[in-house]
C-alpha positions as CSV (number, residue, x, y, z in Angstrom):
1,X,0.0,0.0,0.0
2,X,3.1,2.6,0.5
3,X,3.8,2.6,-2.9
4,X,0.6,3.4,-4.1
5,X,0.8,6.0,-1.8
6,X,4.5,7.0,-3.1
7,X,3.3,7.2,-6.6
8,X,0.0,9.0,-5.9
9,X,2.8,11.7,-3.7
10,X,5.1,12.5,-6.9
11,X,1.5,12.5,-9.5
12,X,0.6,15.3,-7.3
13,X,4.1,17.0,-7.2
14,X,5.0,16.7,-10.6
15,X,1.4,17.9,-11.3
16,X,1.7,20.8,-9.1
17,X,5.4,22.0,-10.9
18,X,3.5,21.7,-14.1
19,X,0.8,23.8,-12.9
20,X,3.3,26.2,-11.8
21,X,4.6,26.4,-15.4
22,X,1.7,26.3,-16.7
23,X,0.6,29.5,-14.7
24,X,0.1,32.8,-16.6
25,X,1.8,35.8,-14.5
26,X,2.4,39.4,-15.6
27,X,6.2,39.7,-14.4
28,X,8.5,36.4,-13.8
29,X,11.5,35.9,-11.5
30,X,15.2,35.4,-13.1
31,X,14.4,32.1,-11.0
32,X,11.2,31.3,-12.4
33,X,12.5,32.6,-16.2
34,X,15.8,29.9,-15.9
35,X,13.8,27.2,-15.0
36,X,11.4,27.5,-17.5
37,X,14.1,28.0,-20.8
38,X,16.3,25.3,-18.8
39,X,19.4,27.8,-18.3
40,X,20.9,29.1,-15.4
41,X,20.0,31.5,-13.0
42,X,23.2,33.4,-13.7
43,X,23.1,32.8,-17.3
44,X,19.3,34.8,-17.3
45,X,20.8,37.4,-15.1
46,X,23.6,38.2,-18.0
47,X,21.0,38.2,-20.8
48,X,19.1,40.9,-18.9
49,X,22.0,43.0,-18.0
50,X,23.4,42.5,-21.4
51,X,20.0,43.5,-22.9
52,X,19.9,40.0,-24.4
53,X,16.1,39.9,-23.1
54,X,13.9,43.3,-22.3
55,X,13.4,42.8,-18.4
56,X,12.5,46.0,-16.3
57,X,14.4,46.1,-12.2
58,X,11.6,46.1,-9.5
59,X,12.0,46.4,-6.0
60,X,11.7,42.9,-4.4
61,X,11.0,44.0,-1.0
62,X,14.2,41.7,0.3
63,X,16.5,44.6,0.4
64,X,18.2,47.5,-1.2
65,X,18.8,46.3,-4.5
66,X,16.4,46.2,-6.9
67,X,15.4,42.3,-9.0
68,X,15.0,41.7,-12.1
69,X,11.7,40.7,-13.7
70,X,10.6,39.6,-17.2
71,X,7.7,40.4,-18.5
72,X,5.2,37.1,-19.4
73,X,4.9,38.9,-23.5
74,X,9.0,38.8,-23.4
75,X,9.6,35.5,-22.1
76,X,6.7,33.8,-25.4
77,X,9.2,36.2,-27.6
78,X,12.2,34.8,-26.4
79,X,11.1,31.5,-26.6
80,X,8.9,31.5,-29.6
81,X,12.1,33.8,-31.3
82,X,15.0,33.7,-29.2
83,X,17.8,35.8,-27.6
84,X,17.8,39.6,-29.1
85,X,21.1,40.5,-31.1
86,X,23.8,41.8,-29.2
87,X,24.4,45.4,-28.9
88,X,27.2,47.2,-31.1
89,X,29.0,47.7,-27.4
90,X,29.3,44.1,-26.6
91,X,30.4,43.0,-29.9
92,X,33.3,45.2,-29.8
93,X,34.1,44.1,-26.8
94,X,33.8,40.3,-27.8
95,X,36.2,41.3,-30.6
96,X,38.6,43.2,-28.4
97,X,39.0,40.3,-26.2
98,X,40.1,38.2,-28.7
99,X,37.0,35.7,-28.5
């Protein structure tokens, strides 16, 4: 009977993380963003900052610094399209650096 129950416990858990994906919101989380393109948290952080994806920095109410957040309409562009291109500035810096 404790299986049953074991399976029944991760049906419900991996139907609750799809439900969480599944959620429409108006502004995501770098955490939220990474999980759902499968990247890192660091690796969504850069894209922002880079202005790789348009994402807006809200207060988080966890301190000074401000978060970022990614609007629901950017995250179906960048998956239906993709990363934008890569600004003039960080092009010449990719070729300065020899990369």
């Amino acid at each position: 009977m404790n299986s049953l129950e074991d399976r029944l416990t991760r049906i419900e858990a991996m139907l609750a993380a799809l439900m969480e994906v599944r959620q429409v919101r108006e502004w995501y989380t770098v955490d939220e963003v990474a999980r759902i393109v499968g990247r890192s948290e660091f690796t969504v952080r850069e894209w922002c900052r880079r202005g790789r994806i348009q994402a807006a920095k809200k207060g988080s109410g966890r301190g000074a610094h401000a978060a970022w957040a990614i609007a629901h309409a950017e995250l179906l562009r960048l998956q239906r399209e993709g990363l934008r291109p890569a600004s003039r500035d960080e092009l010449s810096r990719i070729e300065a650096s020899g990369s």
